[in-house]
ROVEX-812585 format. One line per field, with one value per residue (C-alpha): residue number from 1; residue in three letters; x, y, z. Coordinates in pm, 1 decimal. Layout:
BEGIN
n	c(NUM; ...)
res	c(ALA; ...)
east	c(X; ...)
north	c(Y; ...)
up	c(Z; ...)
! end
This chain:
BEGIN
n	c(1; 2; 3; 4; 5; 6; 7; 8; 9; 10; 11; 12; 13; 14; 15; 16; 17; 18; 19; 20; 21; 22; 23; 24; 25; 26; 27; 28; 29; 30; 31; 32; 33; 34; 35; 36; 37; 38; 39; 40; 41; 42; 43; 44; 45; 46; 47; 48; 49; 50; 51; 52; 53; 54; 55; 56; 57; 58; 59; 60; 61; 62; 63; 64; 65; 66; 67; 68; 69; 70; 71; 72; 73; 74; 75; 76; 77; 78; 79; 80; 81; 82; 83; 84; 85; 86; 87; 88; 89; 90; 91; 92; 93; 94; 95; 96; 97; 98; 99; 100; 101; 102; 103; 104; 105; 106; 107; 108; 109; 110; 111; 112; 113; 114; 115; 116; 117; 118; 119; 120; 121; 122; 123; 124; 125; 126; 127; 128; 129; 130; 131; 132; 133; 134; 135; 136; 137; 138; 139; 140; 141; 142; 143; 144; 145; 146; 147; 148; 149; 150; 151; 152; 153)
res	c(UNK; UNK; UNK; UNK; UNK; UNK; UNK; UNK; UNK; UNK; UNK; UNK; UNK; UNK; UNK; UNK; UNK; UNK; UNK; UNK; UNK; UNK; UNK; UNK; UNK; UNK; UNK; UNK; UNK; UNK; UNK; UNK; UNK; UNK; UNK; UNK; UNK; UNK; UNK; UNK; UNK; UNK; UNK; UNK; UNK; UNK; UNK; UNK; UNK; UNK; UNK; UNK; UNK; UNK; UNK; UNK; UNK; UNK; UNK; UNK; UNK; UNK; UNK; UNK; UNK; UNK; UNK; UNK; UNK; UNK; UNK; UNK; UNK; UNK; UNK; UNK; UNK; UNK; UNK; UNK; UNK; UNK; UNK; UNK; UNK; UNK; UNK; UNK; UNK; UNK; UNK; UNK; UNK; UNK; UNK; UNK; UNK; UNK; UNK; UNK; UNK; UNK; UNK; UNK; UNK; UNK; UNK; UNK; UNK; UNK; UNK; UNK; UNK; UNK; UNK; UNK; UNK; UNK; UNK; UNK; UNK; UNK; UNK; UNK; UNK; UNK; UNK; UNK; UNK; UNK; UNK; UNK; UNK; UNK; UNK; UNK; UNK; UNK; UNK; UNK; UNK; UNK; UNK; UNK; UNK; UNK; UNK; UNK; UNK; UNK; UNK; UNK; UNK)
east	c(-4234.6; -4019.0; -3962.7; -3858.6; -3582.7; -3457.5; -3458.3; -3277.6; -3010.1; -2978.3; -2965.6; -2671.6; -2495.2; -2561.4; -2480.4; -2101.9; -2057.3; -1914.8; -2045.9; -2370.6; -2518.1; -2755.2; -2964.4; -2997.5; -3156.9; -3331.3; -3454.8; -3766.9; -3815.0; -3589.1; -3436.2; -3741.7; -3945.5; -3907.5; -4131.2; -4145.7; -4446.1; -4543.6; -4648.4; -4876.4; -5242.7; -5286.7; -5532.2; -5246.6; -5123.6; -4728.4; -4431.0; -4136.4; -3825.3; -3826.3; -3531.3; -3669.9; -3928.3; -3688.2; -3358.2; -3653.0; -3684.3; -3368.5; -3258.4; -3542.9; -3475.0; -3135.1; -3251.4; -3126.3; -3374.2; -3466.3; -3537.0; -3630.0; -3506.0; -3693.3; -3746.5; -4065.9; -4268.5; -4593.4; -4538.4; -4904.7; -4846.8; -4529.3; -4673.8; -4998.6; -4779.7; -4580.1; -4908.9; -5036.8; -4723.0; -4786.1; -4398.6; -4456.1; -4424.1; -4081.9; -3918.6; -3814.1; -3792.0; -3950.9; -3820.7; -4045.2; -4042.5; -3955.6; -3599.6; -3342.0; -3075.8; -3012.8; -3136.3; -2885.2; -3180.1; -3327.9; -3072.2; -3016.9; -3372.5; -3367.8; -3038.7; -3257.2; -3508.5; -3300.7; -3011.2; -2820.9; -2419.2; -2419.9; -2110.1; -2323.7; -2567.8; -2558.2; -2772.6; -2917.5; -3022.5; -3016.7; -2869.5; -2519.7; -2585.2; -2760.8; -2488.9; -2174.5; -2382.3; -2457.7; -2116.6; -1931.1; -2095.9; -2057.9; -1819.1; -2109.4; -2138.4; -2329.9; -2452.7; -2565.0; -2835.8; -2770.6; -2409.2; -2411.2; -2086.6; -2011.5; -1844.8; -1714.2; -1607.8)
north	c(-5357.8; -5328.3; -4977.9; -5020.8; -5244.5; -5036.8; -4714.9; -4859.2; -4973.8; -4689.2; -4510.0; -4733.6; -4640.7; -4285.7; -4300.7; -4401.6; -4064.0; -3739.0; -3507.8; -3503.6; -3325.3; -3037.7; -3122.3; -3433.1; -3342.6; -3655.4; -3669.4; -3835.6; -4057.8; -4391.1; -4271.4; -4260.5; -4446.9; -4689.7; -4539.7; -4178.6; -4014.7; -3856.7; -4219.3; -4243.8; -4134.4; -3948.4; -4202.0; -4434.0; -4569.2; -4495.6; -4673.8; -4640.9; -4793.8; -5083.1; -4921.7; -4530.3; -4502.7; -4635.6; -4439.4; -4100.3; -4151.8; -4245.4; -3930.3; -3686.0; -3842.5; -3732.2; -3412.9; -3397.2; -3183.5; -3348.5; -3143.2; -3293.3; -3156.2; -3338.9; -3220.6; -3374.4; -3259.7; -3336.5; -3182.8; -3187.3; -3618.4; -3582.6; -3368.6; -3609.2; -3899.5; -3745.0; -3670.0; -4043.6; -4158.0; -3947.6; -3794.9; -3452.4; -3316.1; -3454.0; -3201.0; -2847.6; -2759.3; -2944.9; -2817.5; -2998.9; -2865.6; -2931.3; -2805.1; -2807.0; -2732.6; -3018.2; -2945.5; -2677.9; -2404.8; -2593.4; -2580.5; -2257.5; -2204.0; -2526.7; -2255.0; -1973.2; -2124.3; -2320.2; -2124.9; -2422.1; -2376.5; -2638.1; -2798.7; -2904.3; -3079.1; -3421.5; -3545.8; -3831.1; -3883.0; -4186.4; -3922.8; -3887.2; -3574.9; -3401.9; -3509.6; -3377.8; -3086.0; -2962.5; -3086.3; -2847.8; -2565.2; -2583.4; -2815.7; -3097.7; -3465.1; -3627.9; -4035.4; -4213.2; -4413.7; -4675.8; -4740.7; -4650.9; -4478.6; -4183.1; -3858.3; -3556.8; -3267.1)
up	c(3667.0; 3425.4; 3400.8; 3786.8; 3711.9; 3412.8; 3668.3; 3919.4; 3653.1; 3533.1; 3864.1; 3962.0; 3627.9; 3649.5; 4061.7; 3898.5; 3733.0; 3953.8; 3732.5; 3545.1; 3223.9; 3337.2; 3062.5; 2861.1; 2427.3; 2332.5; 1938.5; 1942.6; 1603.1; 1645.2; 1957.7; 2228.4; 1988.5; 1714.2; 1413.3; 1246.0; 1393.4; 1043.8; 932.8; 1258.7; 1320.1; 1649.0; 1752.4; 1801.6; 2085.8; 2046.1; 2234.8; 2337.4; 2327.7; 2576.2; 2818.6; 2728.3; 3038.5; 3288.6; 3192.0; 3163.7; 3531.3; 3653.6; 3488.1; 3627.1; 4015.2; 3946.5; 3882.7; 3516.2; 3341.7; 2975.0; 2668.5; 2277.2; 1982.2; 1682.4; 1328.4; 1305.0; 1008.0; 1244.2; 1581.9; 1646.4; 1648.7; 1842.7; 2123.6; 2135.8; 2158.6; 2444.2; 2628.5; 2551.6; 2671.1; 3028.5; 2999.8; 2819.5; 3138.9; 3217.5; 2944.7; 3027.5; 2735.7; 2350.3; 2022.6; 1755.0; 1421.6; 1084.7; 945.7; 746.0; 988.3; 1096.8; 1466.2; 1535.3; 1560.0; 1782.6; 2055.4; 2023.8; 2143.0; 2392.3; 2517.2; 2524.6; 2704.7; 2970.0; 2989.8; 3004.3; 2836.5; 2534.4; 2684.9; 3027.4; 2788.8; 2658.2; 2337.7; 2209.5; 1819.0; 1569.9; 1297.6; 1232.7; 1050.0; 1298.8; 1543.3; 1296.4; 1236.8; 1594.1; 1740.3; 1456.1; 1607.1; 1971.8; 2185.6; 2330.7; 2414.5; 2207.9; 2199.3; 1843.9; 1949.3; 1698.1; 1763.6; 2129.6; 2043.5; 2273.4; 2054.3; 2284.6; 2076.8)
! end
């Protein structure tokens, strides 16, 4: 029930805006969820973020297709997770992999795959660096989960 009443919340926010992202990057670790999947066992039940489900769905009836970009040293955990969590399927497109580029090879193939310009997509991550680093390569919206503070380069 609660997920319900965090949609329809959302839906109302996201009804106030006259333009929408096409596609919305979520990071996975501390943004969706609050634990590093690397320190998890796959026979775990993960989850999420108390508001996560809710806002997933509002998004998706809006028909904003969802992507994750996560360095995740264990994608293997992150992709079981998503399954035990029953919203794998809600991502076009899911970038897990460890890196040291601080997530910017990631979109590029999230791009290749969706065909989606990086300025029509809006992303999510608890990581300033990974923020700085992909905003001083393309012009994108980005959201730090931590400080809710909205950056548009």
């Amino acid at each position: 029930m609660a997920d319900e009443k965090v949609k329809s919340e959302a839906m109302q926010i996201i009804g106030m805006f006259q333009v929408l992202p096409r596609l919305v990057v979520f990071d996975l670790d501390y943004t969706l969820w609050p634990f590093y999947c690397e320190c998890r066992s796959k026979r775990e039940m993960p989850s999420l973020y108390p508001h996560a489900k809710g806002i997933l769905y509002a998004l998706k009836d809006k028909g904003v297709d969802m992507a994750i970009a996560s360095r995740s040293p264990t994608p293997d955990i992150a992709t079981t997770f998503l399954d035990k969590l029953n919203i794998k399927s809600m991502f076009v497109a899911q970038e897990i992999f460890s890196s040291w580029t601080h997530k910017t090879e990631h979109f590029q193939k999230i791009n290749s795959r969706t065909s989606v310009p990086f300025n029509s997509m809006l992303f999510f991550d608890d990581e300033d660096r990974n923020i700085n680093t992909v905003a001083e390569r393309n012009s994108w919206s980005f959201i730090h989960a931590d400080t809710n503070m909205m950056v548009v380069v």
